[in-house]
C-alpha positions as CSV (number, residue, x, y, z in Angstrom):
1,X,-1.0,7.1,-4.2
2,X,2.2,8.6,-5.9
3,X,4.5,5.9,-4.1
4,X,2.6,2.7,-5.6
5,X,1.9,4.1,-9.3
6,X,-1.6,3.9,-9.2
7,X,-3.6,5.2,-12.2
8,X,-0.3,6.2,-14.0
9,X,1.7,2.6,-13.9
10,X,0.3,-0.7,-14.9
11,X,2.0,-2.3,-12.0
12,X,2.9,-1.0,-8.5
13,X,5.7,1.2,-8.5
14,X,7.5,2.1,-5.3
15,X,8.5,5.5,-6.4
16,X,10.2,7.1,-4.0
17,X,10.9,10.4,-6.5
18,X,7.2,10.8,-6.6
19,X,6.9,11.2,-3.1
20,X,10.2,13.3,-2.8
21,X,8.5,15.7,-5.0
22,X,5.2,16.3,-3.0
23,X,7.5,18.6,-0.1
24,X,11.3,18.5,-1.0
25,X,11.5,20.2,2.2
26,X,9.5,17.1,4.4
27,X,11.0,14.5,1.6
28,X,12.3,12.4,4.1
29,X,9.8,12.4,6.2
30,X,7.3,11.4,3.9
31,X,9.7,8.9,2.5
32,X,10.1,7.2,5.5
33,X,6.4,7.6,6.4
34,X,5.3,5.8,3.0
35,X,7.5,3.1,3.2
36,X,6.3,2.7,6.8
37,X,3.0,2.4,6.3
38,X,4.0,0.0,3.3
39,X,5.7,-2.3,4.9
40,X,3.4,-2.5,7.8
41,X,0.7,-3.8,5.1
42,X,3.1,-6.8,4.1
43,X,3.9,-7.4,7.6
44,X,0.7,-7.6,8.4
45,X,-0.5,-9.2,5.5
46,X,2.5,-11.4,4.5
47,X,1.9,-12.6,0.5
48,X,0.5,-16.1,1.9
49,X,-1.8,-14.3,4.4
50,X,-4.9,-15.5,2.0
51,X,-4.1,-18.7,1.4
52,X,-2.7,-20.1,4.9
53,X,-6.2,-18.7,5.8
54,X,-8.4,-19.8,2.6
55,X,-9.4,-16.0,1.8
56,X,-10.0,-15.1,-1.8
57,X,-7.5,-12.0,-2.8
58,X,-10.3,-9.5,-3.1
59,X,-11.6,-10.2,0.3
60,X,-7.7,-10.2,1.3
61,X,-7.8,-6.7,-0.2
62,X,-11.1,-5.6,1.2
63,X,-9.3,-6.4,4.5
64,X,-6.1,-4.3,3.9
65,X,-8.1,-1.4,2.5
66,X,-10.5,-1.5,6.5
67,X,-7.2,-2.4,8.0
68,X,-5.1,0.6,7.1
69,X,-8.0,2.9,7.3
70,X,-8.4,2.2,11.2
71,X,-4.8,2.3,11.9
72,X,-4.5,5.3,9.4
73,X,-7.2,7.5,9.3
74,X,-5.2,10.2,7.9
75,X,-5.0,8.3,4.4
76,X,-7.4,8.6,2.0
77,X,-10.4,5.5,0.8
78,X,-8.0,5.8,-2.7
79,X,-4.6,5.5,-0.8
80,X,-6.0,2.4,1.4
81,X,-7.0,1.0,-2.0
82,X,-3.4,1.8,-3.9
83,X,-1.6,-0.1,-0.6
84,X,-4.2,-2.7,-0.9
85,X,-4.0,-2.9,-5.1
86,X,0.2,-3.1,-4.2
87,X,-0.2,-6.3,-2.2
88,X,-2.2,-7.8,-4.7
89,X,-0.3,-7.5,-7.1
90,X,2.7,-9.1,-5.4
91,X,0.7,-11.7,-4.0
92,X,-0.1,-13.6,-7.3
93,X,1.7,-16.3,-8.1
């Protein structure tokens, strides 16, 4: 939640000091964890995904949200929604 801004930025963030501050011990850890699990939702749900497969965003979203929340059951329903709410916001054109 802290690395994409949501429900304190208008837009997705990638803040990388919010995260830091969660553990300053485990920062890089967490760092590289976030940004893991970030960049596997673009990867696999490149910006185009939707329309090279004629899915609406919010379905495209809906899918993100189920498809981190199998491969990550460690994150929260409001995390999987903040990685899915990231995407979409990129993805407009």
């Amino acid at each position: 939640m802290l690395y994409t801004g949501r429900g304190r930025s208008p837009y997705p963030r990638g803040d990388i000091e919010a995260v830091r501050s969660l553990d300053p011990q485990r920062a890089d850890d967490l760092v590289s964890y976030v940004k893991g699990v970030a960049e596997e939702v673009f990867s696999l749900f490149p910006l185009d995904w939707g329309e090279r497969n004629n899915v609406e965003p919010e379905r495209v979203m809906q899918l993100i949200e189920s498809a981190v929340a199998e491969r990550h059951p460690e994150l929260t329903a409001e995390a999987c929604a903040a990685l899915a709410w990231m995407w979409s916001y990129s993805s407009w054109k």
